[in-house]
C-alpha positions as CSV (number, residue, x, y, z in Angstrom):
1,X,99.6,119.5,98.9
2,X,101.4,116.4,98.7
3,X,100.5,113.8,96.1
4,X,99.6,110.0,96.6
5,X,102.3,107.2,95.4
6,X,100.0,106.8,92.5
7,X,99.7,110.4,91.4
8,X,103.5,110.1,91.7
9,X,103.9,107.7,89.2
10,X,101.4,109.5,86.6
11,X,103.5,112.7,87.2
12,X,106.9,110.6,86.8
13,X,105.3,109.5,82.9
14,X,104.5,113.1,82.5
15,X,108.3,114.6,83.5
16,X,109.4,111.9,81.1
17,X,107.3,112.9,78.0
18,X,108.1,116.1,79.0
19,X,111.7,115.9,79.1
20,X,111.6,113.8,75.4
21,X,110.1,117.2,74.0
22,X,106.2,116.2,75.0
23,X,104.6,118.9,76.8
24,X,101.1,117.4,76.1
25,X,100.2,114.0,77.0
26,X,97.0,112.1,76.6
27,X,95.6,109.5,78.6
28,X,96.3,106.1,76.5
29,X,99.9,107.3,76.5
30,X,99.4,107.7,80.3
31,X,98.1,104.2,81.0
32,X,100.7,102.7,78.6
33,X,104.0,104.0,80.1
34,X,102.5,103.4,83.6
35,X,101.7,100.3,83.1
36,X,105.1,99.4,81.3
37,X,107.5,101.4,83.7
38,X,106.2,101.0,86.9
39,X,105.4,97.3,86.3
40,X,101.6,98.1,87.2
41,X,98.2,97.2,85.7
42,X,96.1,99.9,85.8
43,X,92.9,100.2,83.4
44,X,92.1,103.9,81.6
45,X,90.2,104.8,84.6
46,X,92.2,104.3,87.1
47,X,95.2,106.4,85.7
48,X,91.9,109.2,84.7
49,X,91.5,109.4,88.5
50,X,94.5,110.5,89.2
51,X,95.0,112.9,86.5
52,X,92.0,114.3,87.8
53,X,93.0,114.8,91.1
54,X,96.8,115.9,90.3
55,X,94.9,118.8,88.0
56,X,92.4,119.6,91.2
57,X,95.6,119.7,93.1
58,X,97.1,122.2,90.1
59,X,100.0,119.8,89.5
60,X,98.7,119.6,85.9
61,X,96.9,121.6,83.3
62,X,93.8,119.6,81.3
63,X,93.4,120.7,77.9
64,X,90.3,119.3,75.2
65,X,92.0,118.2,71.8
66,X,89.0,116.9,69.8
67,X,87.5,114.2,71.5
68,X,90.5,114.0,73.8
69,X,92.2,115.6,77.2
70,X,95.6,116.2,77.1
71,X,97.8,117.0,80.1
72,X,100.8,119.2,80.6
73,X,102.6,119.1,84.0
74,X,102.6,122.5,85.5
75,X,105.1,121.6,88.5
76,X,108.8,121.2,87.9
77,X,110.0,117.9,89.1
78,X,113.2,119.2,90.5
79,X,111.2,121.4,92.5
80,X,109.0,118.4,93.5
81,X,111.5,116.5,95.0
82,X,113.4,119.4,96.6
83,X,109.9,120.1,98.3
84,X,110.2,116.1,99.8
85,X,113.7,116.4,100.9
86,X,112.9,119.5,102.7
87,X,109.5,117.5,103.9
88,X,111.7,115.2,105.2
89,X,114.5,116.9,107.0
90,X,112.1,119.1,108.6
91,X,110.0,116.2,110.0
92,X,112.5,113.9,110.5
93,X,115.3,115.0,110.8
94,X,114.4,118.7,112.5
95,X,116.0,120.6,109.7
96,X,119.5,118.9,110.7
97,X,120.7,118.0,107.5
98,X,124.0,116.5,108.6
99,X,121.8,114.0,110.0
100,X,119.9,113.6,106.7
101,X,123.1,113.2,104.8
102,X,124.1,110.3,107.6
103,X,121.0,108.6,106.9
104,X,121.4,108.8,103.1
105,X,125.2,107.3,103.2
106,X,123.7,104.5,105.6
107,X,122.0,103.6,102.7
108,X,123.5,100.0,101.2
109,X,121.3,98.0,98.9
């Protein structure tokens, strides 16, 4: 299942605590690097919607730490974004992957 552009950028804070040696994250901690990194506003709840449905989804695992939830990714986010690139060249690009490495060195900012 794929996730939405949102849930992307919730998972994107999670890899990063992750790869800093955080395996748990809670949700102020969510909101905060969101909000700083991804040049977005969000309030608590809005970033608690998503971590909700990346957990339905089983991108992430919810555990109760006192009176908080704490989050641990459960996906790998190479894997992740092999699964898009191979999303993408079968869609677009019908598996031709010469074709998808065209488009990519088309690419100029």
């Amino acid at each position: 299942m794929k996730m939405s552009r949102g849930e992307e950028k919730v998972m994107r804070v999670i890899w990063c605590f992750e790869e800093k040696g955080e395996e748990l994250v809670n949700l102020t901690k969510v909101v905060e690097q969101v909000n700083l990194t991804c040049e977005t506003q969000w309030k608590s709840q809005t970033a608690s919607t998503y971590l909700t449905h990346l957990t339905q989804k089983g991108y992430l695992d919810m555990r109760r730490g006192g009176r908080s939830f704490y989050f641990k990714s459960l996906i790998n986010k190479n894997d992740y974004i092999e699964s898009l690139f191979r999303d993408i060249a079968n869609f677009w690009f019908n598996r031709d992957l010469t074709a998808l490495h065209a488009a990519i060195d088309g690419w100029e900012d």
